[in-house]
C-alpha positions as CSV (number, residue, x, y, z in Angstrom):
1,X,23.7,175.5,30.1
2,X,20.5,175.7,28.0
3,X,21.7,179.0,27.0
4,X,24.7,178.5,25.5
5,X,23.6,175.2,24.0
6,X,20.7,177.4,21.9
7,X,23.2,179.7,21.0
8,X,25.7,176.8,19.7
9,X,23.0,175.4,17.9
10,X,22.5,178.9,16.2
11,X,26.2,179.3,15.4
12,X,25.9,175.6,13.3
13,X,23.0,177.2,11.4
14,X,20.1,174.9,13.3
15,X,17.8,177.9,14.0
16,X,15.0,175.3,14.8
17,X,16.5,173.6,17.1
18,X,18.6,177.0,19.1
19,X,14.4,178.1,19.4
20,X,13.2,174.6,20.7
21,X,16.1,174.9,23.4
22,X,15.1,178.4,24.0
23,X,11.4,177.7,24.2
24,X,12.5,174.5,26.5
25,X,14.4,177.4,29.2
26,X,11.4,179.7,28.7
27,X,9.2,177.3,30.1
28,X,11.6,176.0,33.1
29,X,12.0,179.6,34.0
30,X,8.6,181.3,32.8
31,X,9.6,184.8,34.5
32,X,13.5,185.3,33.7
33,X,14.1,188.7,31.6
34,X,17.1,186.5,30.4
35,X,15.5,183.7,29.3
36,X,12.9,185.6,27.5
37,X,15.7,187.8,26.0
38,X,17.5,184.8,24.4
39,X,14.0,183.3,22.7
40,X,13.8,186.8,21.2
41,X,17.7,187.0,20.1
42,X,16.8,183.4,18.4
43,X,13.8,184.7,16.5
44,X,15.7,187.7,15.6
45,X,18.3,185.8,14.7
46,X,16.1,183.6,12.4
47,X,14.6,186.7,10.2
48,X,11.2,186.4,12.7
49,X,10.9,190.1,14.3
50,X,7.5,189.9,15.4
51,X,8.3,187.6,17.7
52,X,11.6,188.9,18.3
53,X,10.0,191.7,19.5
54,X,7.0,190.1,21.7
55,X,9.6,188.1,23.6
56,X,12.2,191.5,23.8
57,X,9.1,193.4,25.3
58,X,8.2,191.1,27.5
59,X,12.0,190.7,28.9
60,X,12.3,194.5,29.4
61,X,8.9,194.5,31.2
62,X,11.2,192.1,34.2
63,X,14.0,193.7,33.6
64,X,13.2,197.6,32.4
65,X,17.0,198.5,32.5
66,X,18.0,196.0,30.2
67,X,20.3,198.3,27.8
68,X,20.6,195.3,25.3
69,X,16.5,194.6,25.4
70,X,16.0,198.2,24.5
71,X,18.7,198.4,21.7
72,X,17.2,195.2,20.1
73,X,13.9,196.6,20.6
74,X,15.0,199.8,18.9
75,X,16.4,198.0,16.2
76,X,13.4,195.8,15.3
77,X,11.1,199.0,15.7
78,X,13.8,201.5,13.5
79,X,13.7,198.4,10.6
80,X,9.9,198.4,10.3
81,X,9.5,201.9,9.8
């Protein structure tokens, strides 16, 4: 529920609040890949790669096989270069 509320809040163009509800789920479930996975989709979302890509990494290290993870990961990593 938290998830798709963050992602609503995203879609009306209130990136601070999608990230407060994404922090909120990341720290009722401090060890889901998925939860950790949407805070990083919200930062990428809101121009914020760095930590788009801590939160990414730290998904794939629960869930290495996490297609998704990896191709945001790649992305971030491929646009920095």
């Amino acid at each position: 529920m938290m998830r798709n509320e963050g992602f609503n809040r995203l879609d009306q163009e209130n990136p601070a609040v999608a990230i407060q509800i994404f922090e909120m789920n990341l720290f009722v479930h401090p060890k889901s890949a998925r939860a950790l996975q949407d805070l990083g989709e919200g930062y990428m979302e809101t121009g914020n790669n760095k930590l788009a890509l801590k939160y990414f990494k730290e998904s794939l290290s629960i869930n290495p096989d996490s297609q998704f993870v990896k191709d945001m990961i790649e992305k971030i990593e491929g646009g920095e270069k």
